[in-house]
C-alpha positions in Angstrom: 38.7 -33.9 -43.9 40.7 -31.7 -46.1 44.0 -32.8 -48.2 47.3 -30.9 -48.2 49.4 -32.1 -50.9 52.5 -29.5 -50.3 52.4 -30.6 -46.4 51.8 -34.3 -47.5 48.9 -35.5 -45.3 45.1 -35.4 -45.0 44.0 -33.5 -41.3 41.0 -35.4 -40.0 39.5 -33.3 -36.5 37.5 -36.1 -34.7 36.0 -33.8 -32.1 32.4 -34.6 -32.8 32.9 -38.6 -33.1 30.2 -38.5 -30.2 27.5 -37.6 -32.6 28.2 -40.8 -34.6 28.2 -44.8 -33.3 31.5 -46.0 -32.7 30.8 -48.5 -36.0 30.3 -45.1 -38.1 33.6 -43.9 -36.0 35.6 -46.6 -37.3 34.1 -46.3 -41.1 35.1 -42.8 -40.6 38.3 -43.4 -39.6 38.8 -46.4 -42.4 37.6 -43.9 -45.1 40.5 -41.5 -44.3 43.0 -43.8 -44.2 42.3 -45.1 -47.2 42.5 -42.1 -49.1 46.2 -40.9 -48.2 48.5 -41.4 -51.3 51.8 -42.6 -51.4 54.4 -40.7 -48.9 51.3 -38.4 -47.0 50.4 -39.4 -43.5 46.9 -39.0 -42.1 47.3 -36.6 -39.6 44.6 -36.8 -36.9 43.6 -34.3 -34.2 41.8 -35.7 -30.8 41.8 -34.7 -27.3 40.5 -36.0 -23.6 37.3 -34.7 -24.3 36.8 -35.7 -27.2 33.8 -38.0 -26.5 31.3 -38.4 -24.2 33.3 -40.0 -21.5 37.0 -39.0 -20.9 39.4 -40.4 -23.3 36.8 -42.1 -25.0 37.9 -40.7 -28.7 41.4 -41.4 -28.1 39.9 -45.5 -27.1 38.2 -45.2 -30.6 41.7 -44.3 -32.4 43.4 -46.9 -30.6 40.9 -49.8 -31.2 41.0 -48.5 -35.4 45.3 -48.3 -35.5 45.6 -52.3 -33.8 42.6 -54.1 -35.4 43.4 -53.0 -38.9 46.7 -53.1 -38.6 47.8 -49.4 -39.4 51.3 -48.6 -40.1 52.2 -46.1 -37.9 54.3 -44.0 -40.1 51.3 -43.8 -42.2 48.9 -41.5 -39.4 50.1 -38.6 -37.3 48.3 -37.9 -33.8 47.9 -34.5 -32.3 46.3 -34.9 -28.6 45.5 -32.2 -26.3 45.8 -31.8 -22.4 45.0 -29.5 -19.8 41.7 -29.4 -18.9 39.4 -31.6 -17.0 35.4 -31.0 -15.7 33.6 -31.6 -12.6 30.0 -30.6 -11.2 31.5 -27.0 -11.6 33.4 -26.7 -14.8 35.9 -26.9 -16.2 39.0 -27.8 -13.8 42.5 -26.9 -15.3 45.0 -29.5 -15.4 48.4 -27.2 -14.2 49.9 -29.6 -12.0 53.2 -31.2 -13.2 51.2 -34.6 -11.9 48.0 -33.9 -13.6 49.5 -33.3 -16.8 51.8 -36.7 -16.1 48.6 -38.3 -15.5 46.4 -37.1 -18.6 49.2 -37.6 -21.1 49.6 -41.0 -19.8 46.6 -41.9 -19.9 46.0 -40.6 -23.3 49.2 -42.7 -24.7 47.1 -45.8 -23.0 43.9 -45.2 -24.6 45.7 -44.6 -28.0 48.1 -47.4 -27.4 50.6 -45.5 -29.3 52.7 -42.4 -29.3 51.5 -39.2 -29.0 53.2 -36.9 -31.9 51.9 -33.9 -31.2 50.9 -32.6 -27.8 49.5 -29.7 -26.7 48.0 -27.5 -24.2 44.2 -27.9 -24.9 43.5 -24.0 -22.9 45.7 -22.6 -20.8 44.1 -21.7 -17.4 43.2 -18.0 -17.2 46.1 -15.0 -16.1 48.9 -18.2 -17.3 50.8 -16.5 -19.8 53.2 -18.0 -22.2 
């Protein structure tokens, strides 16, 4: 977790919740929240992935923002699409009805808004 007093919010990356029991995810979680300040947002970064089943981070988040209540102008999320796995690999999410899908199911799981989205890696030879 690191502060950014200029920027006004504290950046909390939950990639590795899956490490930790979702108890210890929600401590986690309550711990950052309650050290914003006065007019900074907790701004947190999650993905898909992030978890050991798919969109099982973004479930996490979601349960933390309704059963205590968070103000939602208090917390910024960043999610991530694009990429999906199977027996294979990794499986690119590039069609207009994958990403449809992915986002909307993220903005489920969170059972929120998404404020920040982006392209999680962008399949190989795509340029921007």
């Amino acid at each position: 977790m690191t502060e950014n007093t200029t920027l006004r919010h504290i950046n909390l990356g939950i990639a590795q919740f899956q490490l930790v029991s979702e108890t210890e995810q929600l401590t986690i979680l309550q711990t950052a929240f309650k050290n914003i300040k006065p007019n900074q947002k907790l701004m947190i970064d999650t993905a898909a992935h992030y978890g050991l089943q798919k969109h099982d981070n973004e479930r996490v988040l979601g349960r933390f923002l309704a059963e205590y209540s968070i103000p939602r102008d208090t917390i910024y999320i960043a999610t991530k699409f694009g990429i999906d796995f199977n027996e294979n690999g990794i499986v690119y999410e590039d069609s207009d009805d994958k990403i449809l899908e992915s986002v909307t199911a993220s903005v489920e799981s969170l059972g929120t808004y998404i404020d920040h989205l982006y392209v999680h890696r962008l399949k190989p030879g795509i340029s921007m």
